[in-house]
N, C-alpha and C positions, 0 to 999 in steps of 0.2 A: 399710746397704743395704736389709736387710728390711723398715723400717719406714718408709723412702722410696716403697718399691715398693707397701706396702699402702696407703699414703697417699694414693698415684695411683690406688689400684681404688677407693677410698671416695669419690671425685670431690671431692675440697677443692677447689679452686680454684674462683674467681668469675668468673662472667659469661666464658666462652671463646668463644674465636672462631667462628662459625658458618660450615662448607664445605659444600657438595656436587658433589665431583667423581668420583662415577660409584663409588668405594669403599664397601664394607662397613664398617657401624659396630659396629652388635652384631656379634662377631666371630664368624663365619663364616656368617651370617644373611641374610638378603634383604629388598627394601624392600616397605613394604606397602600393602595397595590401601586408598585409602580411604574411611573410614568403617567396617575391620574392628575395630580397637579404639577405639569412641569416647569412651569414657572415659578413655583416658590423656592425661597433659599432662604440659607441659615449665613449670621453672622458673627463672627468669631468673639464679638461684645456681648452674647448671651440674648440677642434678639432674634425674630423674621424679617422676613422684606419679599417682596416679588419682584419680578424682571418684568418692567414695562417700557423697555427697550431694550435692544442687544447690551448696550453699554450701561443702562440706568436701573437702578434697582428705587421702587420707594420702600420706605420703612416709617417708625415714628420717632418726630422729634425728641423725644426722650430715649431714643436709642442713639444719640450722635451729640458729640460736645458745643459744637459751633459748625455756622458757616465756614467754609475756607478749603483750603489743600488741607487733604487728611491720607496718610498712607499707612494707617494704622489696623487697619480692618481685613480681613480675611472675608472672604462670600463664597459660598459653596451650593450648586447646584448641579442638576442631573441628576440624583438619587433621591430616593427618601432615604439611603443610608447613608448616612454621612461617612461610614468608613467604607464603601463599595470604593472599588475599584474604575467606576463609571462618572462620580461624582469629577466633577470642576471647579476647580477653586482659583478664584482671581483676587487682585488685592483694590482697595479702593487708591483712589487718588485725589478724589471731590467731595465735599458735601454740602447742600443749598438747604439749611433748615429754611423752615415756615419763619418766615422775617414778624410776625407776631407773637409766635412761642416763647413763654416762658415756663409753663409747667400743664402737665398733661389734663389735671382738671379746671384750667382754665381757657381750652380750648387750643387750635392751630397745633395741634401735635402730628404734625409730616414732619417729611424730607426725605432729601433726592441723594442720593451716591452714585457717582459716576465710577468705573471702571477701567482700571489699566489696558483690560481686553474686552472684545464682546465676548459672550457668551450666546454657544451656540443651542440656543432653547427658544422655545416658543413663548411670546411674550404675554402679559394678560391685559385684558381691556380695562379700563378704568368708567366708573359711571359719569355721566356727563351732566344728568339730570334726576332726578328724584321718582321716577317711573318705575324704577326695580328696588326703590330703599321699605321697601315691607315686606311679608312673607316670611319663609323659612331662610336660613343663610348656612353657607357652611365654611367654618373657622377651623385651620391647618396651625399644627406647629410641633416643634420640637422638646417644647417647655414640660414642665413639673407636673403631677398629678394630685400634687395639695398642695396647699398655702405654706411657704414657709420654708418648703422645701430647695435646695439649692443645688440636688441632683439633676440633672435632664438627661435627654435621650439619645440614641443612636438615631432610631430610626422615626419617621415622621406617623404623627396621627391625628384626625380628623373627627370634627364632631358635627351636628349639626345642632343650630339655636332660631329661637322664635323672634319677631318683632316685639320689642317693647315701647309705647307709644312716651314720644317726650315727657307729654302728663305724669303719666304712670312710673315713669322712672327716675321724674323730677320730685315726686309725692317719696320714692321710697329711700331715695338720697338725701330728702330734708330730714330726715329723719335724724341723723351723724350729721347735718350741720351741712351737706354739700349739694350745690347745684347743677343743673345739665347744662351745658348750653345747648339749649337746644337746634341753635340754629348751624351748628358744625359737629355737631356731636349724636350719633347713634346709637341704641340701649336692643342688646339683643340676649335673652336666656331663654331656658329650659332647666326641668327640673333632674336635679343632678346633671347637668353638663354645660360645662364652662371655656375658655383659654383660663390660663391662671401664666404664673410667672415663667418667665424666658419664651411666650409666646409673642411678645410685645414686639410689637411691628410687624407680622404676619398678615396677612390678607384674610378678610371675612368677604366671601362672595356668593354667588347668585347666578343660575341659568339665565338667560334673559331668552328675550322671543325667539330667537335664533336656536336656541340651542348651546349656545357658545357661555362662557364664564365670565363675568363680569365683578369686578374688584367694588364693595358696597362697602366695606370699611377697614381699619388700619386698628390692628389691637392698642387699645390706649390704656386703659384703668381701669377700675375697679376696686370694690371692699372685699376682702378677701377671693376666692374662688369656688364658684359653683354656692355660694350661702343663698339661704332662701331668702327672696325679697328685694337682693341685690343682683340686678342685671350687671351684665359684664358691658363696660364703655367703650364705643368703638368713635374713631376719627371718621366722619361723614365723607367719605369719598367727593360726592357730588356735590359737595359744596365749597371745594378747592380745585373743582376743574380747572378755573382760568388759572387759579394763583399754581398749580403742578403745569401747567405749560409753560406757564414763563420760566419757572425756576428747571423743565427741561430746557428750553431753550438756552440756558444763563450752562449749564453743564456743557450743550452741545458743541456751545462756542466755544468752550476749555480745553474740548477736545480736538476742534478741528483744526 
């Protein structure tokens, strides 16, 4: 049963059904104006991802099969509507998973998708260092608004969640038998509001001193959605600075 239910926060499933009838996706979240987050996008495998360059999208490694040429995927952005008229959709050509991944709770869940075209959107910053990974965060997506469910959305919505300190979210994971890692891996809730499935790979971020938005985590896992006790797992942005440069660089060369 546990690993049915984790299965469904990690968004496996393909290409799901797309609703919008007036409910909450991100759970307990609301829907958002657009052009506030212009940088995220939807992928046509039932995940998120953001544009952290014209051509590269991240997401999480549990949203892509392998390394290698992939022309499988669809990415869509400019809208929170996915069926607007405004929306862009390019197809992949690349993908550079996290050369350590093997599964989302055992850490290293990125990767890079490179794109047939750029896409003409504003990109988002990525954290570099551990100076913004506390505080409030705010986690965008398209995905379901309970566990289990395997409808999602038209149009995008946004929640906002708390720090949860590796301790504290290491204590309530031993619980079911699972570990943090704490050292790549970020633990953020609130009560009632969560990401839950088909948000996976989506950007959890953070104002920083500027003002500007900055990318704190990558939706990864979880035990169900929005349940008390269990934070929602995030991929620790800033502690795959070095290793997401290189694996840009490794795309850019594919491209040029």
């Amino acid at each position: 049963m546990l690993v049915s239910v984790i299965a469904a926060v990690l968004g496996l499933v393909t290409a799901p059904a797309v609703a919008d009838d007036g409910q909450e996706r991100i759970v307990g979240g609301s829907r958002v104006d657009e052009g506030t987050y212009p940088w995220v996008v939807r992928l046509s495998v039932g995940c998120g991802g953001s544009l952290v360059a014209p051509q590269v999208v991240l997401t999480a490694g549990h949203c892509v099969k392998r390394s290698g040429a992939d022309t499988s995927m669809k990415i869509t952005g400019g809208s929170v509507d996915l069926d607007s008229a405004r929306a862009k959709t390019v197809r992949s050509t690349r993908v550079y998973r996290a050369p350590g991944y093997s599964d989302a709770t055992t850490g290293d869940d990125w990767a890079l998708i490179a794109l047939d075209a750029p896409l003409d959107l504003p990109t988002l910053t990525l954290a570099a260092d551990t100076r913004y990974d506390e505080g409030r965060f705010t986690v965008m997506g398209w995905g379901s608004t309970k566990e289990g469910s395997l409808t999602q959305q038209r149009k995008l919505r946004a929640v906002d969640v708390d720090f949860v300190s590796d301790s504290s979210c290491d204590r309530k994971y031993g619980r079911i038998g699972l570990e943090i890692v704490g050292s790549d891996m970020i633990c953020a809730a609130r009560n009632g509001k969560d990401s839950c499935q088909g948000d996976s790979g989506g950007p959890m971020v953070r104002l920083d001193g500027t003002g500007s938005w900055l990318q704190i985590g990558i939706v990864s896992w979880g035990y169900g959605c929005a349940r008390k006790n269990y934070p929602g797992v995030y991929t620790q942005v800033s502690a795959f600075a070095a290793d997401i440069a290189v694996g840009m660089a490794v795309l850019r060369s594919r491209l040029a």
